[in-house]
ROVEX-830771 format. One record per residue (C-alpha): x, y, z. Coordinates in steps of 0.25 Angstrom, whole numbers, padded with zeros to 4 digits, always signed. Example, Ala and Ser with C-alpha at 12.3 -4.5 7.8 and 13.67 -1.06 7.14 Angstrom:
BEGIN
+0049-0018+0031;+0055-0004+0029;
***
This chain:
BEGIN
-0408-0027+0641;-0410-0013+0648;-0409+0000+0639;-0396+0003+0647;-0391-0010+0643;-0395-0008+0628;-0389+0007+0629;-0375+0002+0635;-0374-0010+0623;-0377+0000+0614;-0366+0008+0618;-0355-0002+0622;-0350-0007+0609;-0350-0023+0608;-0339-0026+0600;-0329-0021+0588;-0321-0007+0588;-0331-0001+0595;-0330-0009+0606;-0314-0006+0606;-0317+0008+0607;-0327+0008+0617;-0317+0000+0626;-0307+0009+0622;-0314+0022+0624;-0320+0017+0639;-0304+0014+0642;-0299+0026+0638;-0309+0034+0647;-0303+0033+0661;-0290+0034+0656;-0292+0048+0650;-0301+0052+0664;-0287+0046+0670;-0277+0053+0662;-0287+0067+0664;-0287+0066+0679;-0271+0065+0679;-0270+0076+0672;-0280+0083+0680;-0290+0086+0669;-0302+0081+0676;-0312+0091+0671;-0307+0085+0657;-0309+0071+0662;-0323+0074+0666;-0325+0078+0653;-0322+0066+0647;-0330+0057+0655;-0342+0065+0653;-0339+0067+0638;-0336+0052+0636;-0353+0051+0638;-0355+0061+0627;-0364+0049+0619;-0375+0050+0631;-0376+0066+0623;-0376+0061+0610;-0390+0059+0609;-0403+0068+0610;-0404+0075+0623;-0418+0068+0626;-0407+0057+0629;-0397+0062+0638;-0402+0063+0650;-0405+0045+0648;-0390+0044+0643;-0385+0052+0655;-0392+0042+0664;-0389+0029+0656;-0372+0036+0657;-0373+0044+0671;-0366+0030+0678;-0355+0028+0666;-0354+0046+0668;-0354+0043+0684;-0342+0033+0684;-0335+0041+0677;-0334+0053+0683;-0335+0047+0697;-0319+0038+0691;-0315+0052+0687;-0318+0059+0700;-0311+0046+0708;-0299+0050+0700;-0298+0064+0703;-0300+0061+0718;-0287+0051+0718;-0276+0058+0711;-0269+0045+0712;-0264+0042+0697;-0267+0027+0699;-0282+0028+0707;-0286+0037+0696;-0281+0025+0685;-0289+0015+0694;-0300+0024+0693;-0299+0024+0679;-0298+0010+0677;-0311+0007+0686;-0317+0017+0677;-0312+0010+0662;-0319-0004+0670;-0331+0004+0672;-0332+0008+0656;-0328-0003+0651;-0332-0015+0659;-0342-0008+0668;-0351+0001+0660;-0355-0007+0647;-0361-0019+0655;-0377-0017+0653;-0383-0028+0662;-0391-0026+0676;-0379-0029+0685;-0370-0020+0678;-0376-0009+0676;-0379-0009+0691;-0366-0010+0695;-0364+0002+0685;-0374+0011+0693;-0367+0006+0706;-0353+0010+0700;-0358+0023+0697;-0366+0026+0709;-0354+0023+0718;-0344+0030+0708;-0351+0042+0707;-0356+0044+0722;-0340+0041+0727;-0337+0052+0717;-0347+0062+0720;-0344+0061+0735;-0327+0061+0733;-0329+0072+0723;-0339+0082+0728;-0340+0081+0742;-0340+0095+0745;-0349+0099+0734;-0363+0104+0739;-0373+0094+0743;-0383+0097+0732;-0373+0092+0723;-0369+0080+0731;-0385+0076+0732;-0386+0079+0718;-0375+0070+0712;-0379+0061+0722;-0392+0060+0716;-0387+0060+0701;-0378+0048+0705;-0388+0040+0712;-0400+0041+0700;-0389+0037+0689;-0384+0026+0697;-0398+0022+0700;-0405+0024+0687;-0392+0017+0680;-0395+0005+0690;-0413+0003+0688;-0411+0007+0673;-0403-0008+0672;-0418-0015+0678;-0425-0008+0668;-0432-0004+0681;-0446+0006+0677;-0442+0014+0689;-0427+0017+0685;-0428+0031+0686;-0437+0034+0698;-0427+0023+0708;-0416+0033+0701;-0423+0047+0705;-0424+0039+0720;-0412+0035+0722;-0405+0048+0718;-0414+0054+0726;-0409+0046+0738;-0394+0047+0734;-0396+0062+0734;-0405+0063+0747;-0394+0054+0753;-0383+0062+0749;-0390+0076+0753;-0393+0071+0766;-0378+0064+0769;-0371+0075+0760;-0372+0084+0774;-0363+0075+0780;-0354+0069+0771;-0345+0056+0776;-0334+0049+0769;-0330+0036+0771;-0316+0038+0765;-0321+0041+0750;-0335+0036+0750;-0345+0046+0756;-0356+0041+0764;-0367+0044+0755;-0361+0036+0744;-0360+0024+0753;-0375+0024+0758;-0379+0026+0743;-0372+0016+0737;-0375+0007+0748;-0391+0010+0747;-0389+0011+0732;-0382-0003+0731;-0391-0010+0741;-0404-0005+0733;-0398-0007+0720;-0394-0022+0724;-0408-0025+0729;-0414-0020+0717;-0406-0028+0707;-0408-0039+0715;-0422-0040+0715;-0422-0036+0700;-0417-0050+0698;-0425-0056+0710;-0413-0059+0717;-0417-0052+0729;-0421-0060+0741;-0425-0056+0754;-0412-0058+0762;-0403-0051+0750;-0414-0038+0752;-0413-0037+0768;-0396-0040+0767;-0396-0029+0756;-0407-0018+0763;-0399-0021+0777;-0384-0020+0771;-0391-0006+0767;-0396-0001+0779;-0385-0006+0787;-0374+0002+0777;-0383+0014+0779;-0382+0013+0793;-0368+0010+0795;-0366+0020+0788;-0375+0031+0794;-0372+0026+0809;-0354+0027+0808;-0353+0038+0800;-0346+0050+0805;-0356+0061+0805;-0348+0072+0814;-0343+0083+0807;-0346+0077+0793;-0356+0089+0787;-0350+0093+0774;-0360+0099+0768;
***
């Protein structure tokens, strides 16, 4: 078992009136986010989100910046269901919203095996990238490429730290280097594609392809004709997307 794992069994009670409580407390979350956003404290509702994650504080400070990393994809879902809901003011898209987000807490988050835990950074990576385009897609690039590279080492370092891999932090420094480099270079021309904006569909792409190949070798399941299918899919999203995209008049930035 991974340190992760050991830290989320820690955490997760296993049975008794703790267990209650700890199911009770995760159900009750989105629906006090919900009940905010209604009535249009959403300042507040940020609040509580980031608060509910005091425990990573509530240690000695040589150890916040681990527990920020081991929390950053939980702290990432979060804020990217309560951004969702204050882009739809549609009272029932906002209870979905917190309904997919009471899954996540409770069904989601306290699993602590390999496959799990990399559909966690997935969920994460996806989540917070839609958000950060829907939300602040008119902020300065330096702070597009920046978030863009803070998602893209969470989601990445959340991923590796499951392999126990040595590397773990070096592929996460990479790769949020790449997410940020790709996001300067396409940030100057920013495209939708109805609510998904084209950097978040190259990255995740890439990011889903790579992380696929890396779990499947891990478990040496990886065969010569599943690595060319998943490196062509790849390169052939890539292009399809680069090739029909509408570039005229598209500078935002």
């Amino acid at each position: 078992m991974s340190a992760s794992s050991g830290i989320i069994a820690k955490v997760m009670p296993a049975r008794g009136i703790s267990h209650v409580f700890y199911f009770a407390y995760n159900a009750l979350l989105p629906v006090l986010v919900f009940l905010l956003v209604r009535t249009h404290f959403t300042q507040l509702a940020l609040s509580v989100i980031l608060l509910s994650k005091w425990r990573m504080l509530a240690v000695r400070p040589r150890f916040w910046l681990a527990n920020i990393r081991a929390n950053a994809i939980d702290i990432i879902i979060g804020v990217s269901v309560l951004a969702f809901m204050i882009a739809n003011g549609s009272e029932l898209v906002q209870a979905v919203w917190a309904l997919a987000w009471a899954g996540w807490l409770i069904g989601i988050k306290p699993r602590s095996d390999t496959l799990w835990i990399s559909l966690q950074a997935l969920i994460g990576f996806v989540a917070g990238l839609s958000a950060m385009f829907i939300t602040w897609n008119r902020s300065p690039l330096f702070v597009l490429v920046g978030s863009a590279g803070l998602l893209c080492f969470f989601a990445a370092h959340h991923f590796f730290y499951s392999f126990d891999e040595p590397y773990t932090r070096l592929l996460a420094y990479f790769w949020g280097y790449f997410g940020a480099a790709l996001v300067w270079i396409l940030g100057h021309w920013l495209i939708f594609y109805g609510v998904v904006a084209q950097p978040t569909l190259l990255l995740v792409a890439l990011g889903f392809g790579l992380g696929s190949l890396y779990y499947l070798d891990h478990f040496d399941r990886l065969s010569q004709g599943v690595r060319r299918q998943v490196v062509f899919i790849m390169i052939a999203v890539v292009l399809v997307v680069l090739t029909f995209s509408d570039w005229g008049d598209k500078i935002v930035k």
